[in-house]
C-alpha positions, 0 to 999 in steps of 0.5 A, spaced: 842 716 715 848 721 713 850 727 716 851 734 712 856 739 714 857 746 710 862 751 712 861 758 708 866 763 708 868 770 705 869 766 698 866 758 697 861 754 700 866 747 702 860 741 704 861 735 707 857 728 708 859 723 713 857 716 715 854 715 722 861 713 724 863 718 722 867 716 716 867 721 709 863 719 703 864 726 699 865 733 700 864 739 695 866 745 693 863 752 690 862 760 690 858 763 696 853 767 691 853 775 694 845 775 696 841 771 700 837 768 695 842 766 692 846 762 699 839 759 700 839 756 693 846 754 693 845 750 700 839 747 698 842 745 691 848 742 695 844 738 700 839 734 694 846 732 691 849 729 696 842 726 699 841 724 692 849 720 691 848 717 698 842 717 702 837 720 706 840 726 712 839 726 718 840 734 719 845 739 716 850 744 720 853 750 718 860 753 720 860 760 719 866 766 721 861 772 725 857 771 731 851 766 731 845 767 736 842 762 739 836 761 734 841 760 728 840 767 726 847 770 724 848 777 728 854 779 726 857 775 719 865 777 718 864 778 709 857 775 709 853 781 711 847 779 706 846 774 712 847 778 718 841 779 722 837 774 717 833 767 719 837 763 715 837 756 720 829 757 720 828 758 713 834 752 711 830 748 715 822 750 711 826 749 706 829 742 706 824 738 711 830 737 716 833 739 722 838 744 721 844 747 726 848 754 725 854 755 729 860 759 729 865 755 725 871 757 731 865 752 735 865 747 730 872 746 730 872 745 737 866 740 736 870 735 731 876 735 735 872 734 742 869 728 738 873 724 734 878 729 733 885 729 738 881 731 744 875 725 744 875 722 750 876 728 754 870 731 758 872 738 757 875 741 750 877 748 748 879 749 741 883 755 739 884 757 732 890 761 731 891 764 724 889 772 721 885 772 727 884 769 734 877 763 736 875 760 740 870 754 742 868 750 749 866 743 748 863 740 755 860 733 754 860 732 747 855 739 747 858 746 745 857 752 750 854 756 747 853 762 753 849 768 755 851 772 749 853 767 745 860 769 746 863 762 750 870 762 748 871 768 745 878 768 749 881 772 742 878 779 745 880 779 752 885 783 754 893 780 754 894 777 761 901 778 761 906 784 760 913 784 758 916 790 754 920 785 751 913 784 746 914 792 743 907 797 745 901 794 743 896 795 736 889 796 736 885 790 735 879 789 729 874 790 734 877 797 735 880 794 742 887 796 743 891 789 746 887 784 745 889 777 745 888 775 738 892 783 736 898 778 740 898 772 737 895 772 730 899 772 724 901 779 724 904 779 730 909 774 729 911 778 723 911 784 727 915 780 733 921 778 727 921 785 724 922 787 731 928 783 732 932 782 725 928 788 722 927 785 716 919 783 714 917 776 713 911 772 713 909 767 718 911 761 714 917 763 712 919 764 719 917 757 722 922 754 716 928 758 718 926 756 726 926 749 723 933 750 721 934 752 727 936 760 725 937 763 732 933 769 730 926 765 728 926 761 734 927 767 738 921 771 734 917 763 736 919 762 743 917 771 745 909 769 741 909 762 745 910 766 752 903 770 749 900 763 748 902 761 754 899 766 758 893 767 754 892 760 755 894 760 762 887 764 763 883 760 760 886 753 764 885 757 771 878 759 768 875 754 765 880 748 767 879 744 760 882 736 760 885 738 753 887 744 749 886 743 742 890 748 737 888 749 730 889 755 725 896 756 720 900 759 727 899 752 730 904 749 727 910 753 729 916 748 731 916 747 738 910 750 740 907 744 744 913 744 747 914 751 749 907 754 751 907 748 757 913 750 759 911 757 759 904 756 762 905 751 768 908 758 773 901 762 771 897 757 772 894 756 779 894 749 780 901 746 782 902 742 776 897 743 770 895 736 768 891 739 762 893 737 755 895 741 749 895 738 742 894 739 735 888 738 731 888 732 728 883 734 722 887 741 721 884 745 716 878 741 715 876 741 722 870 746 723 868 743 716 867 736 720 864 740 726 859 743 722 856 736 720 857 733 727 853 739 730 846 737 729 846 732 734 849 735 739 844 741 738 837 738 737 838 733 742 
């Protein structure tokens, strides 16, 4: 039986199926209908497509941005409000007779690379995304930590654990806090880190071309946010102690990070020499998608 995986975002509804070993048979993509109904509708049209072309499901899982409660039910959905508060996973799952598992897409990110991805085979995965904004997901065992709160591996909105005026003041964060973690090291902090040394304004791609050609002032913008990283990550390793740290997100990608955030992590970290791991994603931009159809089996096991 298939696995079905959808990640909705601001815009579009990018579906994914996978064979039990988790092979790719087909993917899609549409426009996110602006009203409940709607998404209900789209999402049950693109499950009977891919059931159609390929065979019987054994369940569904969704990756979404926002905050997602135990029961599936977004309570804060980032630019889907018509789902915010709203029982998708149970009326997905009246809908189409199977299991359906709903999941912050941070975590689904987390979840593929924990299993099959750059992170398989390690007990315990942190995957962070770096991009406009900062998440976080845990993976322990093959199974997503969920939390409390629903809130396990939200590190984006912890405070940044490292002073250095050399970094300029900090700005105030989406969450309305004022130097969070994720206000540290998303993209608008790296342009903010290179105006501040050149001050010139460029965007984070070119500035990872120009450090890649070993301009001096772009390697110095990209070592001063992987002083950030490191402390940031330093306290989720001293906290957490995962076997692997997985990095996804546009930012992930800047020349010589996993190089120069272990380097800079190893004195902020409690254990003498810190054995964890840093890696990139090995499914980069698609890995939440493919998390999202691993998750049913982890979440109704």
């Amino acid at each position: 039986m298939i696995r079905i995986g959808f990640d909705i975002g601001g815009s579009k509804i990018a579906s994914l199926a996978l064979d039990p070993e988790g092979r790719e048979l087909a993917r899609g993509r549409r426009e996110v209908p602006r009203d409940y109904a709607g998404t209900l509708g789209a999402l049950r049209a693109m499950v009977d497509g891919l059931v159609q072309a390929h065979g019987p499901a054994a369940s569904i899982g969704i990756a979404m941005p926002g905050l997602i409660g135990a029961d599936g039910a977004p309570i804060r959905a980032v630019n889907l409000p018509w789902l915010a508060g709203r029982p998708l996973r149970a009326d997905l799952e009246t809908a189409l007779h199977l299991p359906v598992a709903v999941a912050n897409d941070a975590n689904c990110f987390a979840l593929s690379e924990a299993t099959d991805g750059a992170g398989a085979g390690a007990h315990v995965v942190f995957g962070a995304t770096l991009g406009t904004g900062v998440g976080g997901g845990i993976v322990v065992g093959g199974r997503p930590l969920l939390g409390a709160n629903a809130i396990a591996g939200e590190w984006g909105h912890n405070p940044l654990p490292l002073s250095d005026p050399t970094f300029g003041p900090p700005v105030v964060c989406g969450c309305g806090r004022v130097g969070c973690v994720e206000s540290w090291l998303n993209g608008a902090a790296l342009a903010r880190d290179y105006a501040r040394i050149t001050g010139r304004a460029t965007e984070g791609p070119e500035i990872a071309r120009l450090a890649a050609a070993g301009d001096g002032q772009a390697l110095a913008t990209i070592d001063a946010y992987g002083r950030r990283l490191a402390a940031a990550l330093a306290g989720v390793v001293n906290l957490l102690d995962p076997d692997m740290i997985v990095l996804g997100g546009g930012l992930s990608s800047l020349p010589g990070l996993y190089h120069l955030v272990p380097r800079h992590w190893a004195p902020l970290v409690v254990a003498p020499e810190p054995r964890t791991r840093l890696a990139a994603a090995r499914f980069g931009a698609e890995s939440g998608l493919r998390g999202a159809a691993w998750l049913p089996a982890s979440a109704h096991s």
